[in-house]
C-alpha positions as CSV (number, residue, x, y, z in Angstrom):
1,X,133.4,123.5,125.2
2,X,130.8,126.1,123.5
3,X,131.0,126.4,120.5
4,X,131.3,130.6,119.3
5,X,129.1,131.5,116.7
6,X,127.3,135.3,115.6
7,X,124.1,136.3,113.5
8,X,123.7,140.2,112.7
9,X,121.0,142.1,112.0
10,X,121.4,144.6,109.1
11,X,118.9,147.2,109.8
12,X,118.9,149.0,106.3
13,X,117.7,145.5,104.7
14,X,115.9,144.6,107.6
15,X,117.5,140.4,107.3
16,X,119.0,138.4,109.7
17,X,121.7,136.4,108.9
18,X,124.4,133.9,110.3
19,X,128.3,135.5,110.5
20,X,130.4,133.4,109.0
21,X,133.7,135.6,109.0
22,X,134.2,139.2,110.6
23,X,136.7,141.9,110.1
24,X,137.8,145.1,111.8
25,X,138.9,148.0,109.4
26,X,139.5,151.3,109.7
27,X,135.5,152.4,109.2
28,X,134.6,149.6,111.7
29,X,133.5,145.8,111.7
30,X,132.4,144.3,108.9
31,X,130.7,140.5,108.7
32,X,130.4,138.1,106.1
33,X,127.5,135.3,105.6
34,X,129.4,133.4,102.7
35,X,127.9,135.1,99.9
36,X,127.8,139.5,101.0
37,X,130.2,141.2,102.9
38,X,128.3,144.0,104.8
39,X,129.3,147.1,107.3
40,X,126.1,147.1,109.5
41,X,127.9,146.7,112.5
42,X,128.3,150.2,113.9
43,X,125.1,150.5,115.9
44,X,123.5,153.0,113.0
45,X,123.4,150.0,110.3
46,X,123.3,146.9,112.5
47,X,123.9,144.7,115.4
48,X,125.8,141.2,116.0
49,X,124.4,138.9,118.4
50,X,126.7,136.1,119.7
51,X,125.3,132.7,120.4
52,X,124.5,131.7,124.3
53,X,125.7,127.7,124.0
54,X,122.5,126.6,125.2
55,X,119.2,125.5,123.1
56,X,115.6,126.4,123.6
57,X,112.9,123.4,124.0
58,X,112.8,123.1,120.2
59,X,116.1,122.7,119.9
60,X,116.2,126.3,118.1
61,X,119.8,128.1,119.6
62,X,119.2,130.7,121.6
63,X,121.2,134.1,120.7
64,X,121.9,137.4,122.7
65,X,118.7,139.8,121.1
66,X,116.2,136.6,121.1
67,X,113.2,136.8,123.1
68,X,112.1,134.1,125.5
69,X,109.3,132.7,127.0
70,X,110.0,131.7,130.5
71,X,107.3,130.2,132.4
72,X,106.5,131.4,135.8
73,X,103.4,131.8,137.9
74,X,101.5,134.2,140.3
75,X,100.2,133.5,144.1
76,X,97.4,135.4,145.2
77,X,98.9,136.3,148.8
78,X,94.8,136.0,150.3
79,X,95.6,133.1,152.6
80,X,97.3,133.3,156.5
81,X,100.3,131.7,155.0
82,X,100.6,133.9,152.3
83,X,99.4,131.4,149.9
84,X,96.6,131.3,147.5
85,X,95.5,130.6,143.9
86,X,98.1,130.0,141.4
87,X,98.0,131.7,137.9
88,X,100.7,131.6,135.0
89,X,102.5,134.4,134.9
90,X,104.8,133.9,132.1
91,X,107.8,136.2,131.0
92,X,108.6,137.2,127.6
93,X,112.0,138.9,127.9
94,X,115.0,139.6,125.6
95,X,118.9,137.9,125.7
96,X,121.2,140.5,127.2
97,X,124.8,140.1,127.9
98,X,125.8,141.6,131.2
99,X,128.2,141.6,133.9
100,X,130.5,138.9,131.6
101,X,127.4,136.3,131.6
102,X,124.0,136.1,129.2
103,X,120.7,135.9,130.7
104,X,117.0,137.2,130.9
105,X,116.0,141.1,131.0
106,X,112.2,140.8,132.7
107,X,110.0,142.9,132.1
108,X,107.8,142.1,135.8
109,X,108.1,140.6,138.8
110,X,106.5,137.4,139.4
111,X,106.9,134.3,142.2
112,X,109.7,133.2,141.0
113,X,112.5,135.7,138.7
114,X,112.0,139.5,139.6
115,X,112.2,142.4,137.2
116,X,115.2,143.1,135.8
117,X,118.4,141.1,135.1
118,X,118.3,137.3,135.8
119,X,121.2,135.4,134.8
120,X,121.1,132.2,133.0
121,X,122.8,131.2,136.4
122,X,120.0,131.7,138.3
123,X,117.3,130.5,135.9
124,X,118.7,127.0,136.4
125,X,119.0,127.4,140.1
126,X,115.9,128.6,140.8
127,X,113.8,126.2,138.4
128,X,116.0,124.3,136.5
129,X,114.7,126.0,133.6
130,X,117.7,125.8,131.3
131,X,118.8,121.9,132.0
132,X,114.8,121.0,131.6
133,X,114.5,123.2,128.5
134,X,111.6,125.0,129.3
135,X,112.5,128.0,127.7
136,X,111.4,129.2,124.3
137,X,112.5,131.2,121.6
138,X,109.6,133.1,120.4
139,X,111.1,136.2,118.2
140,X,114.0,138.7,118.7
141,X,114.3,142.3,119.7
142,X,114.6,143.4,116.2
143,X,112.8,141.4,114.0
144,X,109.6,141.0,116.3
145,X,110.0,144.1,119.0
146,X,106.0,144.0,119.1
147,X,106.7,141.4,121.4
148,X,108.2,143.6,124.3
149,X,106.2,146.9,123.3
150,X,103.3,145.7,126.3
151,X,105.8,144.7,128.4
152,X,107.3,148.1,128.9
């Protein structure tokens, strides 16, 4: 069984943090990590992230807003058979929950995953990326959004 667990990102103190308790009220969710209770959950203040189950290469746990590198490579099409040089073409894209499953938001097409959502689903059926753990968390969406800014 996976095992449910949150982070949030309070925007106004610019800190990540790990939820240990959450509560809805009447001015929205709220989220505790143990020692503050905070109300950065309404989109203006803050975001929770929920945690995918599954562990990048460095055994670091990979959560929705966390951006991955996902290895991949280019052909050069110049041959009959459409095949050519190779070249790394490697994919940083962000955690996104969608369609009631997590998975990949890239950026650009390559050989393998083409732009735009790629379920965690299909990362392991195309390259068995997820039970090899070749996938790396590198930053997050909020904390390092640098990251994506060349991508887009």
């Amino acid at each position: 069984m996976r095992e449910i667990k949150f982070r949030a990102w309070d925007k106004r103190d610019r800190f990540m943090f790990l939820v240990r308790e959450m509560y809805w009220l009447n001015k929205g969710l709220e989220v505790d990590d143990g020692a503050t209770v905070r109300d950065c959950v309404d989109g203006d203040t803050g975001a929770v992230m929920q945690y995918t189950g599954l562990k990048d290469k460095n055994g670091k746990e990979i959560y929705e807003g966390d951006i991955l590198l996902i290895p991949d490579e280019y052909t050069e099409p110049i041959l009959d058979d459409g095949s050519g040089p190779r070249e790394e073409a490697n994919h940083l894209a962000p955690i996104v929950f969608k369609g009631g499953q997590f998975g990949v938001d890239i950026q650009e097409s390559a050989d393998v995953f083409k732009k735009g959502f790629t379920s965690f689903q299909t990362l392991e059926w195309e390259d068995s990326l997820v039970s090899e753990q070749r996938l790396e968390v590198i930053g997050n969406i909020y904390e390092n959004p640098e990251l994506l800014e060349s991508k887009r």
